[in-house]
C-alpha positions as CSV (number, residue, x, y, z in Angstrom):
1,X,-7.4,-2.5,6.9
2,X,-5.1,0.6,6.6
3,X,-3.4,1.3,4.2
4,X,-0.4,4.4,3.9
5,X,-0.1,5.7,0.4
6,X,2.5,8.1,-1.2
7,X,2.1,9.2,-3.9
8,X,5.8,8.6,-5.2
9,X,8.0,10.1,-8.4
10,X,10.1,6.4,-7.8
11,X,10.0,3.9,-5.4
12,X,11.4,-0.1,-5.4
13,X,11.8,-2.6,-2.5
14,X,14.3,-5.0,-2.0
15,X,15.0,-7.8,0.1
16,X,18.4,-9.3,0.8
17,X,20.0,-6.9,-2.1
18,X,17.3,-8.7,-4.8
19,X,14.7,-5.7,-5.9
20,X,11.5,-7.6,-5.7
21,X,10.0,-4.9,-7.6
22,X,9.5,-1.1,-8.7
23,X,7.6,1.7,-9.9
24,X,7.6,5.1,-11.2
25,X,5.3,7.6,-10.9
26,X,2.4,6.5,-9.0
27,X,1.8,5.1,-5.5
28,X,3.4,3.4,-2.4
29,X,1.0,1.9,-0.5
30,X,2.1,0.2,3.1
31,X,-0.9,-2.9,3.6
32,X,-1.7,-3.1,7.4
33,X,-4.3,-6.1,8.0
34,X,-6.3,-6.1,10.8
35,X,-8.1,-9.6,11.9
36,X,-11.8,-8.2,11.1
37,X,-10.4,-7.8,7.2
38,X,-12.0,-10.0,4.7
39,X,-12.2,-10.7,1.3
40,X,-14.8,-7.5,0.9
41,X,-12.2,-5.2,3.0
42,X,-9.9,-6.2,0.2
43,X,-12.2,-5.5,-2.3
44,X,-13.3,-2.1,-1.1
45,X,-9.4,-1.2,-0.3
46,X,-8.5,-1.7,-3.9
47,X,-10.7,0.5,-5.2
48,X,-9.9,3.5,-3.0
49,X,-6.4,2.6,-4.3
50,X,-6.7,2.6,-8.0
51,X,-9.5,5.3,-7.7
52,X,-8.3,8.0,-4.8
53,X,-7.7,11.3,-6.2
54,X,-3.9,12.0,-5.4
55,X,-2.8,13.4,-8.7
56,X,-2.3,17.0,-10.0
57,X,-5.0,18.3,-13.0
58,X,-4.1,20.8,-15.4
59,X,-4.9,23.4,-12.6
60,X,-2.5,21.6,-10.2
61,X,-5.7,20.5,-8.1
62,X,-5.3,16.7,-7.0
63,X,-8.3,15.7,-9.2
64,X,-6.7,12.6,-10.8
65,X,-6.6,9.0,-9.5
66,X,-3.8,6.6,-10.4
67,X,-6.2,4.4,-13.1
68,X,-6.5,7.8,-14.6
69,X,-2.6,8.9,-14.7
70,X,-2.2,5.2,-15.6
71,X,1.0,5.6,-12.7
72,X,2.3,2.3,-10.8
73,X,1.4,0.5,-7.8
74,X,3.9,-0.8,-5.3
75,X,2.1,-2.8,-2.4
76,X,4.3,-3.8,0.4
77,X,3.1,-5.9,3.5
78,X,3.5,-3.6,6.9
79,X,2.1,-5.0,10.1
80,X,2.9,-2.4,11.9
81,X,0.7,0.3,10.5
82,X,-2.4,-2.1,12.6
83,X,-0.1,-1.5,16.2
84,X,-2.1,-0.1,19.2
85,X,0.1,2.6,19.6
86,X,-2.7,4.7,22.4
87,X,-0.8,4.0,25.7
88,X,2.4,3.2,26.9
89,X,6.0,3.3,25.1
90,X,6.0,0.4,22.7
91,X,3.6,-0.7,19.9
92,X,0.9,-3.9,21.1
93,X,0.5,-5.7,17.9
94,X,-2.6,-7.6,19.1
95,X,-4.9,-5.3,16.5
96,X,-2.8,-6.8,13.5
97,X,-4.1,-9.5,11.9
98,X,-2.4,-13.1,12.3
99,X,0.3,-13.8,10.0
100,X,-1.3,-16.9,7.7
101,X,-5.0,-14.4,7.7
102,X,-2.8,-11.1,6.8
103,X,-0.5,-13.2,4.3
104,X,-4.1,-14.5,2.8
105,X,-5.6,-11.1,2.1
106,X,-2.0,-9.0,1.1
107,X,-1.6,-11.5,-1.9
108,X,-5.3,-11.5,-2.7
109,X,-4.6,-7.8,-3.1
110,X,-1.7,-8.2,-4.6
111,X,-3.5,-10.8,-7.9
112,X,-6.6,-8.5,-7.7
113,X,-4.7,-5.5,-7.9
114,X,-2.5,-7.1,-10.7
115,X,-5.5,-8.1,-12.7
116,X,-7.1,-4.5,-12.5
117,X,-4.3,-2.2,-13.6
118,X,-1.0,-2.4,-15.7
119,X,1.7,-1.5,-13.6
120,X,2.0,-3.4,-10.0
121,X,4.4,-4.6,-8.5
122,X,4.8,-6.2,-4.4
123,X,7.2,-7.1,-1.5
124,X,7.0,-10.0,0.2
125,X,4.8,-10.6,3.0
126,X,6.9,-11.3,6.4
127,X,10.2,-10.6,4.9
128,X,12.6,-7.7,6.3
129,X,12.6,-5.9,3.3
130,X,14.1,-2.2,1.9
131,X,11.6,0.4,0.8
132,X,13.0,3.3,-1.1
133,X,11.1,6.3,-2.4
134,X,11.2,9.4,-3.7
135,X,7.8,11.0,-2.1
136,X,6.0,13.5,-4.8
137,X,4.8,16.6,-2.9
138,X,5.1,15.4,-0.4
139,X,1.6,13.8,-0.5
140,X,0.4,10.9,1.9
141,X,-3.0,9.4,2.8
142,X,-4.0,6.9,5.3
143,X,-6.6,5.1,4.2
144,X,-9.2,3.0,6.2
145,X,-11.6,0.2,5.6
């Protein structure tokens, strides 16, 4: 699994004109699933997620994690973060995941993630969607599982 974050001052996504949902201070985080993802991939991705140390301290060191700031979570489905992109001048997307096994895990994540901390909110897996942001620092991560 990886995962993009920004750490974001706003950020909403919309499909079609209808905002699916939005946060604001906290973190984007792009969801690419790979085939070899399971449930513990999930698992182990949600916690670097609530728990990765992104946010400024009273020193201005990026001590603080998002459960501590108590910030938002936007998750939004993006299958193109898993594209062999090594060779060649277009992306093979035969490392993602296939769509019913990525759809699985995303909104696993999503109803884990929504159970564990206050403020989430998702796109919708598959869908063309919108991602606006307004990226704090700038500051982005990929993450790995």
């Amino acid at each position: 699994m990886r995962v993009l974050i920004q750490r974001v001052a706003t950020a909403r996504v919309t499909v079609a004109g209808e905002e699916l949902g939005a946060i604001g201070r906290g973190l984007l985080a792009l969801v690419g699933i790979e085939p070899q993802d399971d449930a513990q991939s999930v698992e182990r991705m949600l916690q670097r997620l609530l728990n990765y140390r992104v946010f400024a301290d009273a020193e201005g060191r990026m001590n603080l994690s998002l459960a501590q700031v108590g910030g938002g979570l936007l998750l939004v489905s993006q299958f193109t973060l898993a594209a062999d992109t090594r060779s060649g001048l277009r992306p093979s997307f035969s490392s993602a995941a296939p769509p019913a096994h990525g759809q699985a895990l995303f909104e696993v994540l999503l109803a884990l993630a929504r159970e564990r901390h206050l403020q989430v909110a998702g796109g919708r897996f598959g869908a063309h969607m919108q991602v606006e942001l307004v990226n704090d620092g700038p500051v982005t991560f990929l993450l790995e599982t």
